[in-house]
C-alpha positions in Angstrom: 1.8 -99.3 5.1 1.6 -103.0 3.7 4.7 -104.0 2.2 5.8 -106.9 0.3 8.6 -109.2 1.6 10.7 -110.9 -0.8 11.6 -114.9 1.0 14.6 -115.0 -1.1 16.4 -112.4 0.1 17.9 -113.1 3.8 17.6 -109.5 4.8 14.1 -109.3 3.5 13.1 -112.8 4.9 14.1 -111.8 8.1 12.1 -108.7 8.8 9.4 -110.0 7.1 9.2 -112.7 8.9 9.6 -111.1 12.0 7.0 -108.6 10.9 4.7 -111.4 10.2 4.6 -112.8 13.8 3.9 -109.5 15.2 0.9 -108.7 13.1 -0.4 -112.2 13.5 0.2 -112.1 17.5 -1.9 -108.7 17.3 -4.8 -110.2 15.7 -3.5 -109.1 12.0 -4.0 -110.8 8.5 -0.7 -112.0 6.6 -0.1 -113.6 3.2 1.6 -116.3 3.5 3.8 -118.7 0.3 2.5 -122.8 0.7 3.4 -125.6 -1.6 -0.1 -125.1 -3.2 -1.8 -121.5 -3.5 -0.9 -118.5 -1.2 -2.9 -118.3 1.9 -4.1 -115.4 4.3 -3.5 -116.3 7.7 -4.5 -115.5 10.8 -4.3 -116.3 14.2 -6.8 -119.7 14.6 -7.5 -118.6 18.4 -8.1 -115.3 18.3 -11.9 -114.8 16.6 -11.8 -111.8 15.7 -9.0 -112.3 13.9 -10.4 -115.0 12.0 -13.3 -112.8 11.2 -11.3 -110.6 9.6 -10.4 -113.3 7.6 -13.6 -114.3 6.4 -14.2 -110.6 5.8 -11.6 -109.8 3.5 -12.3 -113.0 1.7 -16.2 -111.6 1.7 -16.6 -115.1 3.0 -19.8 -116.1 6.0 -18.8 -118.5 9.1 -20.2 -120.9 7.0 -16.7 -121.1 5.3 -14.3 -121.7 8.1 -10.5 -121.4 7.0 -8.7 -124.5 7.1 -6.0 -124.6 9.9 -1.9 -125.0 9.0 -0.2 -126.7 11.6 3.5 -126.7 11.6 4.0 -130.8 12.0 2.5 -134.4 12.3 2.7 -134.5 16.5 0.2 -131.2 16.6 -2.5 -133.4 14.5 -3.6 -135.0 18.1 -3.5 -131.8 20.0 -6.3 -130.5 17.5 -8.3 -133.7 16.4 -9.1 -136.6 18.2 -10.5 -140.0 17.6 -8.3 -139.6 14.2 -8.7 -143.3 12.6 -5.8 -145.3 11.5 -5.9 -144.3 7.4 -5.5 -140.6 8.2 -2.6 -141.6 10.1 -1.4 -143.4 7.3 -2.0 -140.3 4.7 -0.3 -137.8 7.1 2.7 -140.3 7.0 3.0 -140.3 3.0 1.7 -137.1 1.8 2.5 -134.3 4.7 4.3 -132.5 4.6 2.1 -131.4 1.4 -1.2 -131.2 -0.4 -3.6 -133.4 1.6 -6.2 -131.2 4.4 -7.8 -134.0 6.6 -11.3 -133.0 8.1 -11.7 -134.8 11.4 -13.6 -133.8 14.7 -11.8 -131.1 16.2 -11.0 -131.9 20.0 -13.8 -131.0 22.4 -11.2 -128.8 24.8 -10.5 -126.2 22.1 -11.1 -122.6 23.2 -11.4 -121.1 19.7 -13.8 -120.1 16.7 -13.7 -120.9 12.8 -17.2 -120.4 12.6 -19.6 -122.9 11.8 -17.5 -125.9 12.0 -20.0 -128.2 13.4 -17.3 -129.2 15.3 -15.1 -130.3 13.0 -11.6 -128.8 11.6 -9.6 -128.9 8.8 -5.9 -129.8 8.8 -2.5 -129.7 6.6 0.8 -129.5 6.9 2.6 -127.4 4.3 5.6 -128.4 2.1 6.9 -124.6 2.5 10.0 -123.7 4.5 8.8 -120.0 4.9 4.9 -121.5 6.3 6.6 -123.7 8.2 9.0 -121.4 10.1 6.4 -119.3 10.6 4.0 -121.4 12.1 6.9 -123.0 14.3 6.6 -119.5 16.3 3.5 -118.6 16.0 1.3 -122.1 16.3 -1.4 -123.4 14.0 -3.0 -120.9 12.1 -6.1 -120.6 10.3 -5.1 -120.4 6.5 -8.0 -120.0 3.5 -6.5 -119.4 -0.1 -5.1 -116.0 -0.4 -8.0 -114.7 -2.9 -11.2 -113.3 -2.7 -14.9 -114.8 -2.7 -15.1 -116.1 -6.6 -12.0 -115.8 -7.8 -9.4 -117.7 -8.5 -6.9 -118.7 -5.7 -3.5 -116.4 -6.2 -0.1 -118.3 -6.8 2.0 -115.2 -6.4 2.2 -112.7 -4.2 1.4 -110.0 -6.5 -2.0 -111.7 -7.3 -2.4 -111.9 -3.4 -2.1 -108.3 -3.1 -4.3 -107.3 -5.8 -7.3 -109.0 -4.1 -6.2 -108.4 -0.7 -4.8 -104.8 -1.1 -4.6 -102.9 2.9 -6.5 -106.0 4.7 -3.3 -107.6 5.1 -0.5 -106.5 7.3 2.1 -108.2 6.0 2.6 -110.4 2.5 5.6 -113.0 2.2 6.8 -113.2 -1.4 7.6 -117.1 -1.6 8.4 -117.1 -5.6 5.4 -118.9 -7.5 3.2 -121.7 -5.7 2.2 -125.0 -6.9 5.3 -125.6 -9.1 5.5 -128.9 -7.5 2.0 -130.4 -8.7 0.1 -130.9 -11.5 -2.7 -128.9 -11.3 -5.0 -132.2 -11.5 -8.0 -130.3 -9.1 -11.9 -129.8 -9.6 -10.7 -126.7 -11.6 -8.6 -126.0 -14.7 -5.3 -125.0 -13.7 -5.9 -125.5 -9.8 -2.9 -126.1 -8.0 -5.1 -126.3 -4.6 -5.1 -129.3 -2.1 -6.8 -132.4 -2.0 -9.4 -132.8 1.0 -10.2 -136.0 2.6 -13.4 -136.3 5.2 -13.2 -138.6 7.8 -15.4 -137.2 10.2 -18.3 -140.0 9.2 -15.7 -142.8 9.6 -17.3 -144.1 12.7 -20.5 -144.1 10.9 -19.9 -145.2 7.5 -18.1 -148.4 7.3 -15.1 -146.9 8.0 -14.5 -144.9 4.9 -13.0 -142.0 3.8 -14.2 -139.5 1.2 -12.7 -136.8 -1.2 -14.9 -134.1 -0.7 -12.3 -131.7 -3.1 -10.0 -133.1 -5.9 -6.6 -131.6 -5.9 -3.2 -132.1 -6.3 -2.7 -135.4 -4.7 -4.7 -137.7 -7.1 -7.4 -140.3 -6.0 -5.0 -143.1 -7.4 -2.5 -142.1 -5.1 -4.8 -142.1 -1.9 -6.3 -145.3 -2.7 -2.7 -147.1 -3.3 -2.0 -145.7 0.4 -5.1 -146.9 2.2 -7.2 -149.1 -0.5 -10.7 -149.8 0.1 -10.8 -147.5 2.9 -11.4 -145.2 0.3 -15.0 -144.5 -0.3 -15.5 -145.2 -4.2 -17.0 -142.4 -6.5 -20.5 -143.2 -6.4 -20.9 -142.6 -1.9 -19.0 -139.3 -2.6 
């Protein structure tokens, strides 16, 4: 039976958390609390376990989740040829709201689905994501919701989309209390994704490909004109 585990309660947090590892080691789904939205999670190197993912999302593999990692150091063991102004964006905004795309590194043995070889990658600002994926390793995290609707920034919201598909849900109090909700969408609490998978290519830019709760004003005063403006985005 799925059961919800309320974070703020040691007892609770405890064998939830403990719960939590042991689904996602057994190729389980488990809703997780971030700084942004709630995300389901599962295990990035097991496939079939990201397919069930996608399916409870009713999401194709031309979606591939996003992967959490739990700090700066596992950014090289996932990406490679990252260029200097990612570096200086993981610095100032991670833990938090910024996902970097980059080229994911040749030697991984895993599948998101159609990544073209590239992956996704944030560090949360969420002591109950971040213990978790101490133990458990990156994990590949898509908003907690289903295909359409609204990401949920509660547990309870989680649930209602999600219902039996998840083993286990971690109650983390609301999401996105932190931000403004300054995203593509009204009321969006979701992160900001930079691309710099074309920064070889480009000029040496990077682009916003989704506005979210780290503003382009804030970017730009980090890395300047490495920025792609507006109009190449």
């Amino acid at each position: 039976m799925t059961r919800i585990y309320d974070c703020s309660v040691d007892e609770e947090r405890s064998t939830g958390m403990r719960l939590a590892r042991s689904a996602i080691g057994r190729g389980a789904l488990v809703v997780i609390p971030t700084d942004t939205v709630y995300g389901l999670a599962a295990d990035a190197f097991n496939p079939e376990a990201v397919q069930k993912l996608l399916d409870a999302k009713g999401r194709g593999r031309q979606s591939p989740p996003p992967v959490l990692i739990p700090g700066i150091p596992t950014l090289d063991a996932l990406a490679q040829d990252v260029p200097e102004p990612v570096r200086a964006l993981v610095a100032e905004f991670w833990p938090g709201g910024l996902t970097v795309v980059l080229t994911a590194q040749s030697s991984l043995v895993w599948d998101l689905g159609d990544t073209r070889g590239t992956v996704a990658l944030r560090m949360p600002r969420n002591q109950v994501a971040l213990d978790l994926l101490a133990e458990t390793g990156p994990l590949a995290v898509s908003s907690a919701n289903t295909s359409g609707m609204p990401s949920a920034i509660d547990v309870i919201g989680a649930e209602d989309m999600l219902g039996i598909s998840v083993a286990v849900y971690l109650d983390g109090g609301v999401a996105g209390m932190d931000y403004e909700p300054i995203g593509d969408r009204a009321g969006d609490t979701s992160s900001t994704i930079v691309d710099a998978t074309a920064f070889a290519t480009n000029g040496g830019k990077l682009v916003i490909v989704r506005n979210g709760v780290i503003s382009r004003a804030a970017i730009e005063a980090v890395i300047g004109d490495a920025l792609a403006p507006v109009a190449e985005q």
